[in-house]
Structures are given as C-alpha cells and as structure tokens.
Backbone as CSV, one residue per row, in Angstrom:
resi,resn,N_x,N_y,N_z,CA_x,CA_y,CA_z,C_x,C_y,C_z
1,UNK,-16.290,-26.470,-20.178,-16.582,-25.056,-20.285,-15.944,-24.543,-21.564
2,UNK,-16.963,-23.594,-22.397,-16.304,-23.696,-23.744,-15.312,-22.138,-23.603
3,UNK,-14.531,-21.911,-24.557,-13.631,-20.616,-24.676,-13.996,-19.362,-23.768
4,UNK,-15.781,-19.406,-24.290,-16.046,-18.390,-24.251,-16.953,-18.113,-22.942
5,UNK,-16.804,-18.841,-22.244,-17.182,-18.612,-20.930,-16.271,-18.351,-20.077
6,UNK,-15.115,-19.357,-20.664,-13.835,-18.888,-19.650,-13.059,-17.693,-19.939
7,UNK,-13.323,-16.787,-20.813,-13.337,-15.602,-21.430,-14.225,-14.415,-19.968
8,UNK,-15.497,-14.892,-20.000,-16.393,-13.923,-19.126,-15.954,-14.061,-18.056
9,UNK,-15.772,-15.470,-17.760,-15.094,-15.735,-15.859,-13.803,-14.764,-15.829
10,UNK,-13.155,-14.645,-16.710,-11.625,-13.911,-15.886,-12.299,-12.512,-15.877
11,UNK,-13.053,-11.938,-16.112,-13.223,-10.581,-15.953,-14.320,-10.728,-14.866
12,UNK,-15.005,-11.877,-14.172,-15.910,-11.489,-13.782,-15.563,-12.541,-11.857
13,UNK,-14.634,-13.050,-12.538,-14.662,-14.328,-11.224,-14.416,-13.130,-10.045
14,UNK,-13.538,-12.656,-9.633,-12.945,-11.518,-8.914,-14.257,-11.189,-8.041
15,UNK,-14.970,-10.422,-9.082,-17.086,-9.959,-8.264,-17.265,-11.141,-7.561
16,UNK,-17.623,-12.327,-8.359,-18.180,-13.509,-7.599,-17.627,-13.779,-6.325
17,UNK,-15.959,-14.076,-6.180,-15.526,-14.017,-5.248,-16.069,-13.390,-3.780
18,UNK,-15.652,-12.111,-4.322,-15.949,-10.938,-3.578,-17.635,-11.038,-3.160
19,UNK,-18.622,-11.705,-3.631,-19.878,-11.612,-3.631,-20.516,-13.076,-2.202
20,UNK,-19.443,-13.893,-2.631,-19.590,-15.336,-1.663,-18.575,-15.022,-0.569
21,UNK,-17.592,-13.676,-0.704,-17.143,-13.775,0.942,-18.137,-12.764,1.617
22,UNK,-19.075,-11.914,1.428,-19.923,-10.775,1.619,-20.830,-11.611,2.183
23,UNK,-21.377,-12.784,1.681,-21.706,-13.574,3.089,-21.465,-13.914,4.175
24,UNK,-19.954,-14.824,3.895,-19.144,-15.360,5.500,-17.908,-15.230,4.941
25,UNK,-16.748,-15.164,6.125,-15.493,-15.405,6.014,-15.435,-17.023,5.284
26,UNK,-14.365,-17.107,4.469,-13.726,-18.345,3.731,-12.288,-18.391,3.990
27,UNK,-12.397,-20.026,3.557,-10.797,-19.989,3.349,-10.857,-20.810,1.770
28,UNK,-10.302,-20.954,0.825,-9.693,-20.908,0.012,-10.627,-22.030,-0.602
29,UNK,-10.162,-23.620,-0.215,-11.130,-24.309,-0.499,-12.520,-24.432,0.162
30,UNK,-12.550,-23.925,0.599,-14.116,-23.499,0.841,-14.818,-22.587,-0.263
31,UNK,-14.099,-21.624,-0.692,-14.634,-20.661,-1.991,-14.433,-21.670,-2.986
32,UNK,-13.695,-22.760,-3.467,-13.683,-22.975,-5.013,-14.606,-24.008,-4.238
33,UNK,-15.212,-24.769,-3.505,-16.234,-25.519,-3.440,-17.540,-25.001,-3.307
34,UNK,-17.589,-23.821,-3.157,-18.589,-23.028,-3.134,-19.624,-22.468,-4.790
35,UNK,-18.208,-22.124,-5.247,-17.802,-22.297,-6.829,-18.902,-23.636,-7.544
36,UNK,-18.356,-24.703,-7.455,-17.976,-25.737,-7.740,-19.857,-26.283,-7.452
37,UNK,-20.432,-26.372,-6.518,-21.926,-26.084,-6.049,-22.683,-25.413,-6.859
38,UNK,-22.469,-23.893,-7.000,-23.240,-23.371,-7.632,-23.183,-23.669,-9.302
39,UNK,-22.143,-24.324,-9.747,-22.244,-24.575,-11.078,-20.342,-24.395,-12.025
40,UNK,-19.806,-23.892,-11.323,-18.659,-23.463,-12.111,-17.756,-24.445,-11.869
41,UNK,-18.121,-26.168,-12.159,-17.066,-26.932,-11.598,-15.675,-27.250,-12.094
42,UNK,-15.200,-26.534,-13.126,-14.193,-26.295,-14.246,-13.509,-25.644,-13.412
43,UNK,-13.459,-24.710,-12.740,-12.451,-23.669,-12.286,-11.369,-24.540,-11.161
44,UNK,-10.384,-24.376,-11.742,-9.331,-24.451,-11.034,-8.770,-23.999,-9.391
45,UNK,-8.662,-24.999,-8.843,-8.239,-24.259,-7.386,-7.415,-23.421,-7.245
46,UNK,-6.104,-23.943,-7.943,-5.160,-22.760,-7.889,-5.562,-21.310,-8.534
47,UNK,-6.708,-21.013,-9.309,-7.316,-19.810,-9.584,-7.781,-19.447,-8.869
48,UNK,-8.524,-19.947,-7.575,-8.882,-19.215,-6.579,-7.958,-18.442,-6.083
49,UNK,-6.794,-20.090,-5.138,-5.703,-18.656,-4.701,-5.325,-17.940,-5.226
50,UNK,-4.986,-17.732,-6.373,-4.314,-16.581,-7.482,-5.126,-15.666,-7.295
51,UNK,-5.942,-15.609,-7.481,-7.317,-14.646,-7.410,-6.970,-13.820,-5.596
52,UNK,-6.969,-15.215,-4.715,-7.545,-14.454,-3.524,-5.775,-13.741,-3.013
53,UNK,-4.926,-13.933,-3.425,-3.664,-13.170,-3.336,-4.053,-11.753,-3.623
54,UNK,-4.320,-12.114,-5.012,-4.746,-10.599,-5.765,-5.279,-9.824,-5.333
55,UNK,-6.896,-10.617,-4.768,-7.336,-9.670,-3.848,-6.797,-8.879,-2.567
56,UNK,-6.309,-10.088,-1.811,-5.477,-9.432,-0.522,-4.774,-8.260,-0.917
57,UNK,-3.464,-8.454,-2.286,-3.177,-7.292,-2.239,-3.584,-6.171,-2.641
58,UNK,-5.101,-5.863,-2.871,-5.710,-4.777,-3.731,-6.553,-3.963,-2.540
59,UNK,-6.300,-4.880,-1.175,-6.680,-4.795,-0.410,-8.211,-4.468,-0.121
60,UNK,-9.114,-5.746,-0.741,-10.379,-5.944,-0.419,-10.610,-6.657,0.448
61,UNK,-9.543,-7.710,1.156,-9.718,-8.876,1.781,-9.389,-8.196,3.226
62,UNK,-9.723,-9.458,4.550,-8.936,-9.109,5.257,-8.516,-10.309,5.670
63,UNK,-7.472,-10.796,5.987,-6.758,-12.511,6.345,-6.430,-12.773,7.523
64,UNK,-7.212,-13.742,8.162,-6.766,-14.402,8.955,-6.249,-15.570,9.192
65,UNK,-5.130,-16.015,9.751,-4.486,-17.645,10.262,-5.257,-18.144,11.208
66,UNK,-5.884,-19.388,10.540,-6.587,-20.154,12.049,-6.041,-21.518,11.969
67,UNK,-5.924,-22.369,13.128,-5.280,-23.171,12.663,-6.105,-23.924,12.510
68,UNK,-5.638,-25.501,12.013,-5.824,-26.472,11.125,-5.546,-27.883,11.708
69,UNK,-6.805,-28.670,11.675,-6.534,-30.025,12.554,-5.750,-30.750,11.606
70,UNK,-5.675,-30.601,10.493,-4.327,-31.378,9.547,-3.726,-30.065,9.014
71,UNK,-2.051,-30.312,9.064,-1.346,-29.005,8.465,-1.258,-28.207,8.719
72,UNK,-0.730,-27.202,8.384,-0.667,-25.437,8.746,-1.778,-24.870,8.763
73,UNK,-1.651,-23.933,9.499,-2.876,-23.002,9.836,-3.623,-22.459,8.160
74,UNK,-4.867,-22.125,8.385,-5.573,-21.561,7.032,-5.413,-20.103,7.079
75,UNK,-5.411,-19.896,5.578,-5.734,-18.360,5.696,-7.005,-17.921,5.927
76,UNK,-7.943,-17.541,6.263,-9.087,-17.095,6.284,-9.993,-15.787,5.681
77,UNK,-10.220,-15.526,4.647,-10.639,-14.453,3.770,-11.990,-13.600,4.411
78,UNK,-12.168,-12.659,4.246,-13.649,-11.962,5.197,-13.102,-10.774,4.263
79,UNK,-14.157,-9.841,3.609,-14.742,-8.785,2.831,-14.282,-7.647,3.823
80,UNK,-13.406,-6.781,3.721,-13.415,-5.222,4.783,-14.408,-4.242,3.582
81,UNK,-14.529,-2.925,4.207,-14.791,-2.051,3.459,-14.725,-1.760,2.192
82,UNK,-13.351,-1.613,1.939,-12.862,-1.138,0.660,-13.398,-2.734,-0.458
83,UNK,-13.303,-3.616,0.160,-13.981,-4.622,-0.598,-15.537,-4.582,-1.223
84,UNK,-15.971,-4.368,-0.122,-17.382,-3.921,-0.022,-18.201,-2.609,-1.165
85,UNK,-17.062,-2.100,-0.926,-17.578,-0.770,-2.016,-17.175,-1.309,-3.635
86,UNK,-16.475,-2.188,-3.362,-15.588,-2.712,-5.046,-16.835,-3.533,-5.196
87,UNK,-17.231,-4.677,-4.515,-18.342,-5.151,-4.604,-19.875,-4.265,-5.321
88,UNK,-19.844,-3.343,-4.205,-20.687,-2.585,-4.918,-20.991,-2.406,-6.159
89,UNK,-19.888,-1.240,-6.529,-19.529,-1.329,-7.751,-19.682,-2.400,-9.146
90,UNK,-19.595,-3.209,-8.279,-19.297,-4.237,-9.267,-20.387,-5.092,-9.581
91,UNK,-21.373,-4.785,-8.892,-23.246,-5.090,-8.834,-23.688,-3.982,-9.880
92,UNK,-23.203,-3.719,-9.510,-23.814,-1.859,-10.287,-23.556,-1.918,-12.191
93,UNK,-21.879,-1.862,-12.315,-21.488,-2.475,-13.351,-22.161,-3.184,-13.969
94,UNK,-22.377,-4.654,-13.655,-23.158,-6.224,-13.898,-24.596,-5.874,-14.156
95,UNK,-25.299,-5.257,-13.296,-26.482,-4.667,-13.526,-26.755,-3.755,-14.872
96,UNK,-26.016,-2.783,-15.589,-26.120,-2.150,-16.121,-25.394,-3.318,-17.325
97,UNK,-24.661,-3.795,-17.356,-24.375,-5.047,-18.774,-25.562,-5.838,-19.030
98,UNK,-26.202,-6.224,-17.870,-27.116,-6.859,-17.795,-28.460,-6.633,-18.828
99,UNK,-28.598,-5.450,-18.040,-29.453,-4.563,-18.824,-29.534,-4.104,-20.542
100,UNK,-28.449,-3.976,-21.149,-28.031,-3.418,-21.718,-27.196,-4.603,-22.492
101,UNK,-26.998,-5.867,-22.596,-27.583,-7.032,-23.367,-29.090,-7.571,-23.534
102,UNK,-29.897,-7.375,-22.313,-30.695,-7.612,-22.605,-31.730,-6.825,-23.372
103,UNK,-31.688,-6.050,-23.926,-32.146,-4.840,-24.845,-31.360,-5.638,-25.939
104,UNK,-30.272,-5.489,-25.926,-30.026,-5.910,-27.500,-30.336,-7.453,-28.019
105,UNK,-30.548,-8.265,-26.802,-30.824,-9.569,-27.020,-32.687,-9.373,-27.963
106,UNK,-33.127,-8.334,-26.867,-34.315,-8.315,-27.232,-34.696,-7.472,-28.568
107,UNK,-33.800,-7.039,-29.047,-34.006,-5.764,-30.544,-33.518,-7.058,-31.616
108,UNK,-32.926,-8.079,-31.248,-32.201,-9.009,-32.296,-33.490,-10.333,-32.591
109,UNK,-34.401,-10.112,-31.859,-35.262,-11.329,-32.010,-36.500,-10.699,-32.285
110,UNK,-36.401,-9.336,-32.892,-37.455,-8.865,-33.596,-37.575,-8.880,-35.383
C-alpha cells in the first residue's frame, strides 16, 4: 500500500469501521478480517484495536464480554445510536468528496 493511501485510510478507516459494525456486532479480529476480504490486507491488527478503543471512548460503540473457547472472554463491538448518526454523517461527508472529486476528475480530462 503506497504512502498515499495510507494517508486516506487514517482519516477514513474510523467510517469503514463504523460502516461493517452497522451490519453485525464484531469483535476485533473479526473486523480486521473483514478488512482484509474486502481488499485492505495491509492494515494492521493492532490498528483496529487502537481504532476500536477510540471508538468506545467517543462513545459510538457499545461492548460486550462474551466468552471465549480459547482465552479470555472477547470484547464484542455493536454500533449504538450516537454511532449511527456519526456514521451518518460520515456517508454524507464521503458522498459529497465523492462528488466533488469527481467533477474535478472530470474538468481535468477535458
């Protein structure tokens, strides 16, 4: 993954996150394999958790302990409200960059 993608991911991984628990509850490695599937196989696990801390405390997440047939119990990640609306947001945002490269992509190849 070159500079400059891993440039767009730190401003953008957070949405994604937030976008693959808005489906189902996760736990941790379950999101960076989820990741990892759709194409982003560079990303670091420990960036997830870093990430999903962050989230917890920004309080988008909501966490649950379940336990674990090897090891300590998991945390379990699931989207509340206030997540949901950040999400939003954050479609909305993406949508409008979206947009609004693609205009200039398209004024540059004239």
């Amino acid at each position: 993954m070159g500079k400059q993608m891993t440039e767009m991911l730190k401003g953008t991984l957070e949405g994604i996150v937030l976008a693959i628990l808005s489906v189902r509850a996760a736990y941790g490695y379950e999101i960076t394999a989820r990741l990892r599937d759709e194409g982003f196989s560079e990303i670091a696990e420990g960036t997830i958790y870093a990430l999903l801390v962050r989230i917890e405390q920004k309080g988008f997440v909501d966490v649950e302990k379940v336990p674990s047939e090897k090891g300590p119990p998991r945390k379990v990640y699931s989207l509340n409200t206030q997540g949901r609306e950040y999400l939003d947001e954050f479609w909305t945002t993406w949508g409008f960059l979206a947009d609004r490269l693609g205009q200039l992509r398209e004024e540059g190849g004239k």
